[in-house]
VOGU-3710 file (C-alpha; in Angstrom, 3 decimals, decimal comma):
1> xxxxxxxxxx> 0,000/0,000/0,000  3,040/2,579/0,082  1,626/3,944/-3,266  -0,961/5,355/-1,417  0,673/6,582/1,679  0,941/10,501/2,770  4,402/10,053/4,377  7,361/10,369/2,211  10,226/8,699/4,543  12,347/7,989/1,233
11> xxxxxxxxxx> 13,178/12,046/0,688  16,139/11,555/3,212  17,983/14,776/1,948  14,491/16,347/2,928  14,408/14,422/6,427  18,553/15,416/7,371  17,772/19,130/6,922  17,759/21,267/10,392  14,024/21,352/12,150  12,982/23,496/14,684
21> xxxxxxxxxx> 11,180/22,336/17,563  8,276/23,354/19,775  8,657/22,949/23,586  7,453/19,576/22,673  10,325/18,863/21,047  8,685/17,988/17,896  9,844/18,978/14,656  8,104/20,797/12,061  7,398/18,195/10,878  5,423/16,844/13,030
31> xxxxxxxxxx> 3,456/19,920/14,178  1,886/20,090/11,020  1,115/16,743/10,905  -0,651/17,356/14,583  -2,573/20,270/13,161  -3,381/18,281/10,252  -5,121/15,578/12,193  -7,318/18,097/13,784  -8,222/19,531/10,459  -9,763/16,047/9,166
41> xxxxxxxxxx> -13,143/16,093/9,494  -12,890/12,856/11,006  -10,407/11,453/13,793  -7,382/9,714/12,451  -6,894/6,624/14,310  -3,355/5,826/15,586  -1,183/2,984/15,548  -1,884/3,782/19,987  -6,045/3,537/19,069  -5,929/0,876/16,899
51> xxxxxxxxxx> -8,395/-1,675/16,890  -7,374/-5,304/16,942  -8,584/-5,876/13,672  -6,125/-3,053/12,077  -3,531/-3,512/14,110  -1,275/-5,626/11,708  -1,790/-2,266/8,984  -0,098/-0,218/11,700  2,944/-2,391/12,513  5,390/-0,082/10,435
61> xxxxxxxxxx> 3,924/2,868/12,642  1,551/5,873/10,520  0,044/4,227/7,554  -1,224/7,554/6,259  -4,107/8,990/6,349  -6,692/6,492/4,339  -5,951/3,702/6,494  -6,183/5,622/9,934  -9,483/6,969/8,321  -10,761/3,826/7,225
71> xxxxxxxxxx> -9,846/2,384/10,912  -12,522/3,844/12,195  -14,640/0,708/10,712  -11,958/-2,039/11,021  -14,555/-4,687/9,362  -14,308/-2,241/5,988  -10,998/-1,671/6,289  -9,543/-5,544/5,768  -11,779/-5,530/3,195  -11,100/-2,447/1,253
81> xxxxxxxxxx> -7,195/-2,511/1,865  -6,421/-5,405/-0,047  -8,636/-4,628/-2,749  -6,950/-0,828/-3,594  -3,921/-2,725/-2,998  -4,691/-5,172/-5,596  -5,569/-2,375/-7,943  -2,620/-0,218/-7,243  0,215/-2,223/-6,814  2,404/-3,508/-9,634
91> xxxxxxxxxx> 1,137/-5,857/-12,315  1,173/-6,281/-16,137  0,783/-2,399/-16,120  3,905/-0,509/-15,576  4,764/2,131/-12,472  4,895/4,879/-15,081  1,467/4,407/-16,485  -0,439/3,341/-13,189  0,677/7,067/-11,726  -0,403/8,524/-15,009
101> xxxxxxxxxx> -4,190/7,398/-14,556  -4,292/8,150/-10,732  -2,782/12,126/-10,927  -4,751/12,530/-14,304  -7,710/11,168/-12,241  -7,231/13,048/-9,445  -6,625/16,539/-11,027  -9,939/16,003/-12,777  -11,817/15,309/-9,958  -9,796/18,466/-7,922
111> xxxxxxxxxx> -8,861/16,097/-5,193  -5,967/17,907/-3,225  -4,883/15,087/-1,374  -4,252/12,626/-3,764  -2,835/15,124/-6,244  -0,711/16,414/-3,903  0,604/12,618/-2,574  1,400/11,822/-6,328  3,428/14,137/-7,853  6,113/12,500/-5,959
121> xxxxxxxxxx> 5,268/9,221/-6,691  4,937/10,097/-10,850  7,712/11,888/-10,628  9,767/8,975/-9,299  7,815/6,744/-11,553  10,273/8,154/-13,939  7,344/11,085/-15,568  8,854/14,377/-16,238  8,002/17,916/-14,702  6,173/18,908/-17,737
131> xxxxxxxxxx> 4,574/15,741/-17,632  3,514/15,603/-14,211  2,419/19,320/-14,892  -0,016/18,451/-17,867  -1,822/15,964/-16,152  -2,190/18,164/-13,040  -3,160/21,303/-14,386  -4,498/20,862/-18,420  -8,160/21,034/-18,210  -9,361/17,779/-19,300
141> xxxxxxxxxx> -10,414/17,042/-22,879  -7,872/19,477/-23,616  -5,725/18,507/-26,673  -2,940/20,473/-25,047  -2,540/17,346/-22,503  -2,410/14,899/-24,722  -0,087/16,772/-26,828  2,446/16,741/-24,046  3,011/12,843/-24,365  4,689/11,864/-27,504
151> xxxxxxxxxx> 3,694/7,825/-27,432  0,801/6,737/-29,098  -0,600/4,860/-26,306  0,003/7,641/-24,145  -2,125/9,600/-25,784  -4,851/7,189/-26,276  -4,845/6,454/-22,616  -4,887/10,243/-21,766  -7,798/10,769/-24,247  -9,209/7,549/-22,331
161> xxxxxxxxxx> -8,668/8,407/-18,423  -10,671/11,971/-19,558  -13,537/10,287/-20,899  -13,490/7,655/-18,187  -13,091/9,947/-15,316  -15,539/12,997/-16,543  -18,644/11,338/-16,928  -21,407/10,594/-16,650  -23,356/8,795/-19,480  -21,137/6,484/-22,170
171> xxxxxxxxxx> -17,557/7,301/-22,776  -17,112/8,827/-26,346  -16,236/6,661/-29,291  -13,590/8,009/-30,294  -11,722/7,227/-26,627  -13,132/3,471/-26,761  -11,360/3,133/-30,275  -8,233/4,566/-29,529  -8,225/2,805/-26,407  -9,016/-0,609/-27,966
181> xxxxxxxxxx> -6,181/-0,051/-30,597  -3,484/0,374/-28,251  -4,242/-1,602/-25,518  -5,142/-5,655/-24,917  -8,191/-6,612/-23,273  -7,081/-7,249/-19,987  -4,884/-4,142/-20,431  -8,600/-1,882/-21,022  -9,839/-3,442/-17,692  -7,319/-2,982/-15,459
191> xxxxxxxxxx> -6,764/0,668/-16,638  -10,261/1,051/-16,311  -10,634/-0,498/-13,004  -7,533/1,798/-11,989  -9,579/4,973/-12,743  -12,966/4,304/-11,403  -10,931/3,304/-8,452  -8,751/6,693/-8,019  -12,175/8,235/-8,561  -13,373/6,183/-5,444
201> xxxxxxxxxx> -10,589/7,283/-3,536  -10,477/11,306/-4,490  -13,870/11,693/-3,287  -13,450/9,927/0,081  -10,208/12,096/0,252  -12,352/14,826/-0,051  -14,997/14,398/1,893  -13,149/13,393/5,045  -10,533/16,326/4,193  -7,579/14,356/4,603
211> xxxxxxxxxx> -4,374/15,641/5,040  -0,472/15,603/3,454  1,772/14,688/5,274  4,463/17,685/5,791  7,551/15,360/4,098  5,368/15,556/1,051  4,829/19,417/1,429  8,324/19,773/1,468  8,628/17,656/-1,674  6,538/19,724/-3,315
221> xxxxxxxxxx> 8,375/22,555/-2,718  11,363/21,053/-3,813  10,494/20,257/-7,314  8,231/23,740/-7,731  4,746/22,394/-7,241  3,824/23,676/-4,146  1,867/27,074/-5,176  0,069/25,643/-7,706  -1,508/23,095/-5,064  -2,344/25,486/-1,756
//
């Protein structure tokens, strides 16, 4: 599930830099993440509140966000884990083109959270800046985005993830074709499954107003995406 975690432990240039601390002693850091619990429209469980029947998704400590939300009803939660796991996690479809569908998704459906959480992940997915900045901020159905990707599949699966993700009523023609000439079957499904997925997740996002974690914050900031996303 690390795909869809807030925390960003793996910036370690970002986690050596000097902090200050409160009379707490915590860090910046994790002041922000304090406030940002309160801000969530519902409590965040932590690994101390965890029920029994979440207690093995807390093991590593904070699991982010979805999973303390989701907590809150540990009977949903070991069911709807493993399924956005399933969905999420590598398969036949590569990193690259999974993070493509979910921060495409997300920037249609304005869902802060999860476009904020992903530009990290796409851009370590190997996705450029000007990449990662067409699928955030390129209205959708706009020819501009799919301009910015110079693969034919890319572009059919940009044209795709906009028809998919906009709704309602059927997807246009023209997206099922280019879709079906580019892609295999199982290859439709799964991207398909992928979107209506993300979409599931943006608007529980938010709804429940989760937060970023700070470490992605100061991602952001690092690679110049931060105003365009507060």
């Amino acid at each position: 599930m690390a795909v869809w975690r807030a925390k960003s432990d793996s910036f370690s240039a970002l986690a050596q830099a000097p902090q200050s601390v409160d009379r707490d002693g915590r860090s910046a850091p994790e002041q922000a993440a304090k406030v940002a619990i309160i801000m969530a429209l519902v409590e965040l469980i932590t690994p101390e509140q965890a029920p029994l029947l979440a207690k093995a998704y807390f093991a590593d400590g904070d699991p982010g966000p979805i999973t303390a939300a989701l907590a809150q009803v540990p009977e949903l939660l070991e069911v709807a884990l493993p399924f956005i796991g399933a969905v999420l996690s590598p398969s036949s479809i590569d990193w690259r083109t999974k993070e493509m569908v979910i921060l495409r998704t997300s920037a249609i459906l304005a869902c802060r959270y999860c476009v904020d959480s992903h530009t990290p992940v796409a851009l370590d997915s190997g996705l450029t800046h000007e990449e990662v900045r067409a699928l955030r901020e390129i209205p959708a159905q706009d020819e501009r985005a799919v301009s910015a990707f110079a693969d034919g599949r890319e572009r059919a699966l940009m044209s795709w993830i906009d028809a998919v993700a906009l709704g309602p009523g059927p997807v246009a023609p023209s997206a099922a074709i280019a879709i079906k000439q580019h892609y295999a079957n199982h290859e439709v499904v799964e991207l398909t499954l992928l979107i209506a997925t993300t979409l599931l997740l943006n608007r529980f996002a938010t709804a429940l107003q989760l937060p970023v974690h700070p470490s992605t914050i100061e991602r952001l900031v690092v690679e110049g995406f931060a105003d365009e996303t507060r």
